[in-house]
Each structure stands twice: as structure tokens, then as C-alpha cells.
C-alpha positions, 0 to 999 in steps of 0.5 A: 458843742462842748468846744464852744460852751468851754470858749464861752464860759471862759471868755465871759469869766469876770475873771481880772485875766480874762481879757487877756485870753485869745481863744479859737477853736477850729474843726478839722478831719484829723483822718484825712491825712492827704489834706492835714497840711492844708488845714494846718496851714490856715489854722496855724498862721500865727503871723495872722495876729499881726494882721489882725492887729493882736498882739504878738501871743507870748504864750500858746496852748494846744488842746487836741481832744481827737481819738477813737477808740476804733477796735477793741478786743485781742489783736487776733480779731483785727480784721484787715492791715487797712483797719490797723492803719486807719486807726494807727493814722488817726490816733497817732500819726494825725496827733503827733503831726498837728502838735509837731506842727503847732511847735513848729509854727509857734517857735518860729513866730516867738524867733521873728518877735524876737528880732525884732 
């Protein structure tokens, strides 16, 4: 909800630059690493622009605004591995693999514009 009240806000900015934001913003289960590939790949298919008859992006911003705060307290009163591990795969391996990906993705888009 506060996702779209900001896209909203800023795409009806009267703004001189305005109209030359493209923004999305899309939902996914950051804790489902069997299917973090999946989702990325649909999101992240910035080749789509051309389909879509945009313009090639020159520039491209990630904004990941998942986390947990999970256990809080001493390390003694964590409860089980499975718990650390959750927490660790949500919190950290989820955020690194999407912002891997996301330059990844964007990097190779900028090396096709390039070529052509």
C-alpha cells in the first residue's frame, strides 16, 4: 500500500521530469528461495521494454524494502539452526541474490543497447 501511494504520488508530480519516470513495483516471497528465480525472471526481463515499445532504460534503481527483524535478544535464546537459517535466508541471502540479479540483468540490457 505504501509502495503504490509513493508510485502514485510520484507519477502525477507536475514535475518537468515526470514524464520521464517509468516505475513498477512488484510483490514477491523473498522467503521462498526454491522459487526466487522464477519470480526474478518475470520481474526482471528488462528486454520487455522493447516489446512494450519503451525506450531502452539508461538508468535503473532498485528499491528492496523486505526484512524482518525475526529474533531479537542474546544468541543463547535462539531456538533452533532452522530459525537462524530462516531468518539469515530472508534477510540476507534473498537481499543479495535479488540485487545480484537486478545488476545482472540491467548490465546485460545496457551491453545489447550498446551494440546496437
Amino acid at each position: 500500500q505504501e509502495a503504490d501511494k509513493f508510485l502514485d504520488t510520484a507519477a502525477n508530480d507536475n514535475d518537468a521530469t515526470s514524464h520521464l519516470l517509468d516505475m513498477t513495483h512488484h510483490v514477491i516471497d523473498l522467503s521462498d528461495l526454491d522459487n526466487l528465480d522464477d519470480n526474478l525472471n518475470d520481474i526482471l526481463d528488462f528486454s520487455s521494454s522493447s516489446k512494450n515499445n519503451l525506450p531502452p532504460f539508461e538508468k535503473a534503481i532498485l528499491i528492496n524494502n523486505a526484512g524482518s527483524l525475526g529474533h531479537l535478544g542474546p544468541c543463547m535464546n535462539i531456538t533452533s539452526l532452522k530459525e537462524l537459517q530462516t531468518s539469515l535466508d530472508f534477510n540476507i541471502t534473498s537481499s543479495l541474490w535479488v540485487s545480484t540479479r537486478f545488476v545482472r540483468s540491467f548490465s546485460q540490457q545496457q551491453q545489447q543497447q550498446q551494440q546496437q
